[in-house]
C-alpha positions in Angstrom: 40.6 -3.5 -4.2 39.4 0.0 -3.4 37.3 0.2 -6.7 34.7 -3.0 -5.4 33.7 -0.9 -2.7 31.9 2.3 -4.5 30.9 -0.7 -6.9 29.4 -2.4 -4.5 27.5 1.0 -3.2 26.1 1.7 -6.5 24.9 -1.8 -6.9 23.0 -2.0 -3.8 22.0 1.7 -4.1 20.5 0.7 -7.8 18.6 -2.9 -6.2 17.4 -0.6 -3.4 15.8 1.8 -5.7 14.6 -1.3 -8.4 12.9 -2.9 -5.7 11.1 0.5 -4.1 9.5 1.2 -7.2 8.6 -2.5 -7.8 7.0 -1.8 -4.4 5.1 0.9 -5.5 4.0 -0.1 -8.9 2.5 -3.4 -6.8 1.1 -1.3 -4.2 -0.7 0.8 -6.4 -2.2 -1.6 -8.9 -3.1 -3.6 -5.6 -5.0 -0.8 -3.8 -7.0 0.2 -7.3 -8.3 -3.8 -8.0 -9.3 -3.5 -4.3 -11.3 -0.6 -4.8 -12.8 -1.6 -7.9 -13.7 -5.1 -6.0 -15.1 -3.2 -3.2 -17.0 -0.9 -5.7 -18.4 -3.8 -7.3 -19.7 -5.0 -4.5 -21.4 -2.4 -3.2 -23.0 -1.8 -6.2 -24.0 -5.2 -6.3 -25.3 -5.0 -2.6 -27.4 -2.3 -3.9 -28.6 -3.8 -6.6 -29.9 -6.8 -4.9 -31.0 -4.5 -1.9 -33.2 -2.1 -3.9 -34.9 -5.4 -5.8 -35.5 -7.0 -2.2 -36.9 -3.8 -1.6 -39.3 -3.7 -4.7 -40.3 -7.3 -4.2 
């Protein structure tokens, strides 16, 4: 019976850490689509800005 216990610990310890970096790794590729999505669209904005201009 004692042995479940520190089982049990490293488990949860191991799921803890699986899911943090899961996190991250979501995060991360998240925030970089965003800012290519947001970079796109400026670019775009400036695009059809500077040819509103020209016309």
């Amino acid at each position: 019976m004692p042995q479940i216990w520190p089982m049990n610990w490293v488990l949860l310890f191991t799921s803890f850490i699986l899911l943090f970096l899961f996190f991250i790794t979501l995060m991360y590729f998240f925030k970089n689509t965003i800012q290519l999505e947001s970079q796109n669209n400026l670019l775009t904005n400036t695009k059809t800005i500077s040819f509103n201009w020209k016309w």
